[in-house]
DSSP file (Angstrom, degrees, kcal/mol; ACC not computed):
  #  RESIDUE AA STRUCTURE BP1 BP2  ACC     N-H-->O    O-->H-N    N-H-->O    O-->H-N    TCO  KAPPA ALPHA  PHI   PSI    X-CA   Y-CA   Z-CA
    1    1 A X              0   0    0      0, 0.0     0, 0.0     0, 0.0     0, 0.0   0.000 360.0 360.0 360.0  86.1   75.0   75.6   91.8
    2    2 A X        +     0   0    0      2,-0.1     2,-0.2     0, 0.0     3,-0.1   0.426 360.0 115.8 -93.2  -4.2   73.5   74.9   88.2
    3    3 A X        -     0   0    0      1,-0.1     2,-0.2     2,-0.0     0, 0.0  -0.474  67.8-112.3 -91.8 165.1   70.9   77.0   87.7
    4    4 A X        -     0   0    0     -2,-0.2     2,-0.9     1,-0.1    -1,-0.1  -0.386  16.8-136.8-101.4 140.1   71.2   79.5   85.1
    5    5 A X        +     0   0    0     -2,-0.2     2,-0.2    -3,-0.1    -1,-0.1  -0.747  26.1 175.4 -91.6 102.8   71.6   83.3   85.6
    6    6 A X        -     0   0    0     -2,-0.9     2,-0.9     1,-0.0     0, 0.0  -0.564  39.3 -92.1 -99.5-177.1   69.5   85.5   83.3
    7    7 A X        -     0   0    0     -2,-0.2     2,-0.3     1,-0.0     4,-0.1  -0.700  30.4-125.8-100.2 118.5   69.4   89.2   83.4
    8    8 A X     >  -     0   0    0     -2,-0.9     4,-5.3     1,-0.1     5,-0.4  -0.290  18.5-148.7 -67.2 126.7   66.7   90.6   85.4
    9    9 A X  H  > S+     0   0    0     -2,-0.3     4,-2.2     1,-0.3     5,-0.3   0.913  96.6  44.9 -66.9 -23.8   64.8   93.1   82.8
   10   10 A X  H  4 S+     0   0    0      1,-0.2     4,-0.3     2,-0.2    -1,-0.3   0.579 109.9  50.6-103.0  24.6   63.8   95.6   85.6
   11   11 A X  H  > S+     0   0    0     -4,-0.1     4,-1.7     2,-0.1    -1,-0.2   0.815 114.8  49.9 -86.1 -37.0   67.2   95.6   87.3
   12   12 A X  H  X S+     0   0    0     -4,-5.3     4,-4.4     1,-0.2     5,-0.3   0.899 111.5  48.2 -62.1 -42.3   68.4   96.4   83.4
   13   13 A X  H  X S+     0   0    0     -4,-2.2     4,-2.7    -5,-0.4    -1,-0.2   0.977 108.8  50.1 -67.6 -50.5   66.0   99.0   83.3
   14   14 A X  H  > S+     0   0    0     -4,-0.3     4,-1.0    -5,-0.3    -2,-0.2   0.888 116.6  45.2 -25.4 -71.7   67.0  100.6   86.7
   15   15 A X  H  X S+     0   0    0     -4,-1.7     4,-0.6     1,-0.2    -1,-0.2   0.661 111.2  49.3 -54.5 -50.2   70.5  100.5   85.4
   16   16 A X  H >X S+     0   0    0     -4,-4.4     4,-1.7     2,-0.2     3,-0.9   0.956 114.1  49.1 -55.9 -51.9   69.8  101.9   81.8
   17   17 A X  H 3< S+     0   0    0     -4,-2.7    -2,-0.2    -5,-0.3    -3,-0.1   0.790 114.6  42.2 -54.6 -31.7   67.7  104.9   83.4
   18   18 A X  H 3X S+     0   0    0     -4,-1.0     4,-1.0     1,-0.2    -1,-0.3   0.428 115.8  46.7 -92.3  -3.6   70.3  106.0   85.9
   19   19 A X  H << S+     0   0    0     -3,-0.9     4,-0.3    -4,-0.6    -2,-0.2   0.353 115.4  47.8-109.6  12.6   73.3  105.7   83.7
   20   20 A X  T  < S+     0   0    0     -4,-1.7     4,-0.1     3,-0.1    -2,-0.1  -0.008 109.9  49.8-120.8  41.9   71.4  107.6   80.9
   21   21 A X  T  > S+     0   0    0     -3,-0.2     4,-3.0    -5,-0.2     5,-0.3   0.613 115.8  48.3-107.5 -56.1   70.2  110.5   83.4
   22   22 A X  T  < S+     0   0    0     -4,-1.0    -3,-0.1     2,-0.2    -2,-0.1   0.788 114.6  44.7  -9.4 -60.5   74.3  110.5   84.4
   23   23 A X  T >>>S+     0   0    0     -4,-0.3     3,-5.5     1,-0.2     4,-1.1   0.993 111.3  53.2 -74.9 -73.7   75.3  110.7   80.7
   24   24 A X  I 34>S+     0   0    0      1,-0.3     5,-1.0     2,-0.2    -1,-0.2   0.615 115.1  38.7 -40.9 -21.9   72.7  113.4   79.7
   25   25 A X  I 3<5S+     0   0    0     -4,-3.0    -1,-0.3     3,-0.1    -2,-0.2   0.464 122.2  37.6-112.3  23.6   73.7  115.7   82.3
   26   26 A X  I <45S+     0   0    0     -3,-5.5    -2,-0.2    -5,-0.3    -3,-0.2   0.740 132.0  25.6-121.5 -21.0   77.3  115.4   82.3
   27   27 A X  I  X5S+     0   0    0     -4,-1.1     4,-2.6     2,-0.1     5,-0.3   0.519 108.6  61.2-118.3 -66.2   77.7  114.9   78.5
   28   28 A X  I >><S+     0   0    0     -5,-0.7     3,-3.1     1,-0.2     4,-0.7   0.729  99.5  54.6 -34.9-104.6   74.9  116.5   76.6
   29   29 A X  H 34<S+     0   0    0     -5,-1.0     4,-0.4     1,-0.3    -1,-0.2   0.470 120.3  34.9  -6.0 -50.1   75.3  120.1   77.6
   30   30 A X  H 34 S+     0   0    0      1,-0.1    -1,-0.3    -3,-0.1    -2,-0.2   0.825 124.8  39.4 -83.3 -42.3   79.1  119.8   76.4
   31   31 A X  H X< S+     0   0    0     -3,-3.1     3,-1.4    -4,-2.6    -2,-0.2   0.657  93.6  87.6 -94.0 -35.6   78.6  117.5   73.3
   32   32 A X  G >< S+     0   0    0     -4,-0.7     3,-2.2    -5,-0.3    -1,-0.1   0.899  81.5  51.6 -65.6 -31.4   75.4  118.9   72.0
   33   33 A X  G 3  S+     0   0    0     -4,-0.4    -1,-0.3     1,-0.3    -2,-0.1   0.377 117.3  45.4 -78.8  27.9   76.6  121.7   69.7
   34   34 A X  G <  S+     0   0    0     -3,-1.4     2,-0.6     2,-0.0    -1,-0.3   0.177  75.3 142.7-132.3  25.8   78.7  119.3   68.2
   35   35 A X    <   +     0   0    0     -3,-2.2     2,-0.2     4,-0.1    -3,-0.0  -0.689   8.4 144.6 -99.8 115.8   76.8  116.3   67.7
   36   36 A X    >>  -     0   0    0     -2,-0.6     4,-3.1     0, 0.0     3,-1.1  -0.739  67.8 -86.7-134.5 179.3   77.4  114.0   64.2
   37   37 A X  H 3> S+     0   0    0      1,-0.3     4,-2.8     2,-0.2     5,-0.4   0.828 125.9  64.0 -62.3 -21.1   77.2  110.3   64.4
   38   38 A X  H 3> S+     0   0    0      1,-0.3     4,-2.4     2,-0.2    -1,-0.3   0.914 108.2  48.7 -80.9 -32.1   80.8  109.6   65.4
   39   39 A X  H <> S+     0   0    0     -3,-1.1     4,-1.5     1,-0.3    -1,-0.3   0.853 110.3  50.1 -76.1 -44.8   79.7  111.6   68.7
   40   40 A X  H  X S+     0   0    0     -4,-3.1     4,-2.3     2,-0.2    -1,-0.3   0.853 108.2  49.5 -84.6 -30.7   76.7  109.7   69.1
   41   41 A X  H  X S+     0   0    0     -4,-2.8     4,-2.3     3,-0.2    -2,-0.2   0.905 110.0  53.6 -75.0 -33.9   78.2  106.3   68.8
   42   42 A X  H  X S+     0   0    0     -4,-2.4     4,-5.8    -5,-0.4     5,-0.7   0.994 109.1  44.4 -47.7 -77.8   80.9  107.3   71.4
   43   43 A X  H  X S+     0   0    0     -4,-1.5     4,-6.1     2,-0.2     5,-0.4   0.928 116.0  54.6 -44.1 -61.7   78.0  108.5   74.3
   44   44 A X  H >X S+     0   0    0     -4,-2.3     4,-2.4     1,-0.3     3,-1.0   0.797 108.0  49.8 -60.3 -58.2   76.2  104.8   73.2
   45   45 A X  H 3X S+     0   0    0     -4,-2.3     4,-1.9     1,-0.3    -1,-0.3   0.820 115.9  38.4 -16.2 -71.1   79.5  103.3   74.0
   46   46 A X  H 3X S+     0   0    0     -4,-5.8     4,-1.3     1,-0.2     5,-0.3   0.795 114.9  52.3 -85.9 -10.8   79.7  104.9   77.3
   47   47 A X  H <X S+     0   0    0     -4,-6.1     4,-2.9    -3,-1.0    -2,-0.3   0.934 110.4  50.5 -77.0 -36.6   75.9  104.5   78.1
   48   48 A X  H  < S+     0   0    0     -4,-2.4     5,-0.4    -5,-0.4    -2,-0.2   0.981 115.6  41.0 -52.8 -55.9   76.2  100.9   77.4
   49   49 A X  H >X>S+     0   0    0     -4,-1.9     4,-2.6     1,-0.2     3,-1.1   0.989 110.6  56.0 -68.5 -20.3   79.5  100.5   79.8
   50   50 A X  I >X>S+     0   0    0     -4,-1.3     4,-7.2     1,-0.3     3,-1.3   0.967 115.1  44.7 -48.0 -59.4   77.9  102.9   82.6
   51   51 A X  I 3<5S+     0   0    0     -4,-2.9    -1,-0.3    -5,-0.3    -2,-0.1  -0.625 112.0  48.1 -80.1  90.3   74.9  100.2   82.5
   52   52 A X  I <>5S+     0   0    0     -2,-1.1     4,-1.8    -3,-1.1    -1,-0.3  -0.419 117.3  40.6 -22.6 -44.8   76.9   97.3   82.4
   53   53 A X  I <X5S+     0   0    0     -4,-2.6     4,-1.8    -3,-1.3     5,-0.2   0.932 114.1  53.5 -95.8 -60.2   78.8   98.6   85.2
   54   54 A X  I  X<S+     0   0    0     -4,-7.2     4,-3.5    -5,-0.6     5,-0.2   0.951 113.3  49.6 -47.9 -36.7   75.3  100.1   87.2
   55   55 A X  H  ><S+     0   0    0     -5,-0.5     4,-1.7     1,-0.2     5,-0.4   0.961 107.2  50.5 -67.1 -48.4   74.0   96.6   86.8
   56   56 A X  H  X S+     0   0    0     -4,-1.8     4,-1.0     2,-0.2     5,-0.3   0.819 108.2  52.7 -72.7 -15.4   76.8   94.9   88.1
   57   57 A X  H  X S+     0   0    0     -4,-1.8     4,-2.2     2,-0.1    -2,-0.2   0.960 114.7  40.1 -47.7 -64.9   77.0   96.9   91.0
   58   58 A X  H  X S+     0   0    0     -4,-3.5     4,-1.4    -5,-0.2     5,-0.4   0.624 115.2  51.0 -70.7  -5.8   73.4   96.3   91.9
   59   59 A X  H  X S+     0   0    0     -4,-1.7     4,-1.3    -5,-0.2     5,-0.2   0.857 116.4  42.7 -78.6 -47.0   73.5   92.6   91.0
   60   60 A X  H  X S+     0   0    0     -4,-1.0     4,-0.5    -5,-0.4    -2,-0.2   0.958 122.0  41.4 -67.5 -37.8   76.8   92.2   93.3
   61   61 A X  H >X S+     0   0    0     -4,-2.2     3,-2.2    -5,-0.3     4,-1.2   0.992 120.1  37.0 -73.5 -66.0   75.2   94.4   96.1
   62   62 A X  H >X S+     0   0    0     -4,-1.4     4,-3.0     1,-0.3     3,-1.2   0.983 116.0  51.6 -52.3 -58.3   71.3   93.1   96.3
   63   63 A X  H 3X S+     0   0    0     -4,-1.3     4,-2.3    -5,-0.4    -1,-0.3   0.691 108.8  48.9 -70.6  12.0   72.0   90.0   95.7
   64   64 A X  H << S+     0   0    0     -3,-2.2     4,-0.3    -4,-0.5    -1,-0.2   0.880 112.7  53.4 -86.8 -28.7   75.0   90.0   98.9
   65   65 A X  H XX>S+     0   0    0     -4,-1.2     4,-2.6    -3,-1.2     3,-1.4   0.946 116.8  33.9 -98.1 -62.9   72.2   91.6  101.0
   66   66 A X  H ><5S+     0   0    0     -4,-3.0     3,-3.1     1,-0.3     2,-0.5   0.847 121.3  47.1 -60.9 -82.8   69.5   88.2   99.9
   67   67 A X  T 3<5S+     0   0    0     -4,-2.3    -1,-0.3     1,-0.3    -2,-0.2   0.388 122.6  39.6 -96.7  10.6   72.6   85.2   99.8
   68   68 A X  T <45S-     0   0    0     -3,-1.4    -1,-0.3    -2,-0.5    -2,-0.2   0.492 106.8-130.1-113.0  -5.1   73.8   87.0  103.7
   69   69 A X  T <X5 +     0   0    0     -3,-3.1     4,-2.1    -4,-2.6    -3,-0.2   0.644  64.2 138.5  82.5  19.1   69.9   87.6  105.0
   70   70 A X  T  4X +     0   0    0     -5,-1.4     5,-0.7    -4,-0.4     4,-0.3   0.970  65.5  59.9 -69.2 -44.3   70.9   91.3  105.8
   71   71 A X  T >45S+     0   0    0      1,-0.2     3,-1.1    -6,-0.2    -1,-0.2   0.902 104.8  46.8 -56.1 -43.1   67.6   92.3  104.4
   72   72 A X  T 345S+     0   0    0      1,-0.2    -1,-0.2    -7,-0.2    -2,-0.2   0.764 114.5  43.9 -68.3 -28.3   65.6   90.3  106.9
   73   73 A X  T 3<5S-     0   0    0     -4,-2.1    -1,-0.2     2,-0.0    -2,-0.2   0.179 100.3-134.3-105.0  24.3   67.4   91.3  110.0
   74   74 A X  T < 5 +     0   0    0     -3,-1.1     3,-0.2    -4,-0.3    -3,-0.2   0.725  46.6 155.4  11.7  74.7   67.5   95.0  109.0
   75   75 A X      < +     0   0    0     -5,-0.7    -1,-0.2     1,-0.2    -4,-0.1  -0.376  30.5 118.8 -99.7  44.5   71.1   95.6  109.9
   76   76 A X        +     0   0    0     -6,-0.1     2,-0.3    -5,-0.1    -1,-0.2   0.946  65.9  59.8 -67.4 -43.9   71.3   98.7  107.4
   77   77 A X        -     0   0    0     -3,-0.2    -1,-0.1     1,-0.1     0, 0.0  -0.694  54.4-174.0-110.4 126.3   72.2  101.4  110.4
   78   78 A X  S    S+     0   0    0     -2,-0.3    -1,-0.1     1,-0.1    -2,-0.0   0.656  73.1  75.1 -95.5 -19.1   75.1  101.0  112.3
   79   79 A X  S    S+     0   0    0      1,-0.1     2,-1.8     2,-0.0    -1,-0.1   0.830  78.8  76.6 -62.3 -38.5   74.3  104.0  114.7
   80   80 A X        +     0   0    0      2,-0.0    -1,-0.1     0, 0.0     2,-0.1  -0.516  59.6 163.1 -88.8 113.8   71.8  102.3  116.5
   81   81 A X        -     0   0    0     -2,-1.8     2,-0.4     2,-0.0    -2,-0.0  -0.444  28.8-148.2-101.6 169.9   73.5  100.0  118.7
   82   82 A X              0   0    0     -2,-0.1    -2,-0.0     0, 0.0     0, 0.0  -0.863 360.0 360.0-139.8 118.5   71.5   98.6  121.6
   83   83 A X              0   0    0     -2,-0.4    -2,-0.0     0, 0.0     0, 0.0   0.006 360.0 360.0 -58.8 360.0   74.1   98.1  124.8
């Protein structure tokens, strides 16, 4: 396995958009009437790890789904069983 791992930009984008919908509504509201730069470098802190963290979720997850073929054999629902 040599080939080289970049970052897919719309998996990054995915990842930015849902960890800065998170931050803004769990954070703003509380943080805004108090907001100076030390406060804003803090939230970019934690939106940077949330996407770091959202991305590695969805890298580690999609790509288990593609390298175990679960996507081709639509196993998602365990409730339907066929007997």
């Amino acid at each position: 396995m040599t080939e080289r791992r970049v970052l897919d930009p719309r998996r990054l984008a995915e990842a930015a958009a849902e960890a800065t919908v998170v931050l803004g509504v769990v954070t703003l509201p509380a943080a805004w009437r108090m907001l100076d730069t030390s406060v804003v470098a803090a939230l970019a802190a934690v939106l940077v790890l949330l996407t770091a963290g959202t991305y590695a979720l969805h890298a580690v997850t999609f790509d288990c789904f593609r390298l175990t073929g679960h996507r081709d054999r639509r196993q998602f629902s365990y409730t339907q069983r066929k007997d």
